[in-house]
N, C-alpha and C positions, 0 to 999 in steps of 0.2 A: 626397464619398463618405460614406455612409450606416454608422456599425458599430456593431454589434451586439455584446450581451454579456451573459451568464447571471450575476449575481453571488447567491451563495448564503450563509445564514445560518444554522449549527446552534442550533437554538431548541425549546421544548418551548413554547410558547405565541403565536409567531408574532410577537411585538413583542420579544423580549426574546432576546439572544445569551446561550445556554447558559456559564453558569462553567466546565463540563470538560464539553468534548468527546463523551465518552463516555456523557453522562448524556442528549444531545438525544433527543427522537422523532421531530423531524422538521427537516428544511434546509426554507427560506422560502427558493425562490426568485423574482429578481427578475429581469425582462427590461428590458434596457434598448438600447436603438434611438436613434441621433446625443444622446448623452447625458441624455435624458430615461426615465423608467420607463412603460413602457408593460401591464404585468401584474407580474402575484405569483400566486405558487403554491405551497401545502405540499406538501412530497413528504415520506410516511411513512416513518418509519426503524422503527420498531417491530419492524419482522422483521431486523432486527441477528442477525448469531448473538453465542450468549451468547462472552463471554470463554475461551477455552480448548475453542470448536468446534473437531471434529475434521475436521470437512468442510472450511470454509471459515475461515480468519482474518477477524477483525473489521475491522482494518484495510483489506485486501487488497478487503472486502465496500468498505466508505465509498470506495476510491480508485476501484471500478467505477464506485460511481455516480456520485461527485466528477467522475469525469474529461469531463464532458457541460458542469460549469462553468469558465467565463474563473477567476472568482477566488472561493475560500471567506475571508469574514470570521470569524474568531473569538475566543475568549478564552482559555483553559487548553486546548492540545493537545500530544501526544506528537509529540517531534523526531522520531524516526523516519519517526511517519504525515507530519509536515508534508514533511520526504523523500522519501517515495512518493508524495503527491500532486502535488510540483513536477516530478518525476520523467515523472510522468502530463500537464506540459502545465499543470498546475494554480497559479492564484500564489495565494499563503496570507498576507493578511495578520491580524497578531495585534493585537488591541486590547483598553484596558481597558475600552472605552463599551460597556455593554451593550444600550443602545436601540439597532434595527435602523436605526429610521429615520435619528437620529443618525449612526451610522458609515456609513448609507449617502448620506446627503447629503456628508458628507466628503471618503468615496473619490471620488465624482464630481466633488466643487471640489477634489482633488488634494490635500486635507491631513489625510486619514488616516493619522497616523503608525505603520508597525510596530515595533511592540511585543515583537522577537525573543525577550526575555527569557521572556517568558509563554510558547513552547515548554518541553514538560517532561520527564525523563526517563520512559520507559514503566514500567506499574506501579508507580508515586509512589505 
């Protein structure tokens, strides 16, 4: 059996996992098919609402579109948000490797360690 799985990376240059969360442009997603990669794709984050939108929360915006991936890899994110997006379906793990490719060869041979710690309390 054949599975399929969206794994996503908050990055501002596409090689490289954003330090905090909040700072990316864009998630680099990767498609992956009977455990091989088969595509990558930036998806723009740019239109984020700002911090303290009254329409929409910023969080509330990342777990919409989160929720489309298997698993977000990252580095500095708010416990809360990592809450709403497991919440959403979503597994979050945290790590200190910044190269995409890196953690993502990892999580694939199963030895991406999370990194729980590096969740952070919101507005640090």
């Amino acid at each position: 059996m054949l599975q399929s799985m969206k794994i996503s990376f908050p990055t501002r240059d596409n090689e490289t996992i954003v330090g905090h969360f909040g700072h990316m442009t864009s998630f680099l997603v990767v498609n992956i098919d009977d455990g091989a990669e088969t595509a990558r794709e930036s998806l723009d984050m740019t239109g984020m609402p700002a911090c303290g939108d009254e329409q929409q929360s910023r969080p509330d915006y990342v777990v919409g579109v989160a929720k489309d991936f298997d698993v977000v890899i990252a580095n500095g994110i708010g416990a809360p948000l990592v809450q709403k997006m497991q919440m959403a379906g979503v597994e979050v793990v945290l790590t200190s490797n910044q190269s995409i490719s890196e953690a993502l060869a990892a999580y694939l041979a199963g030895t991406l360690t999370n990194e729980a710690n590096l969740a952070h309390a919101p507005h640090h």
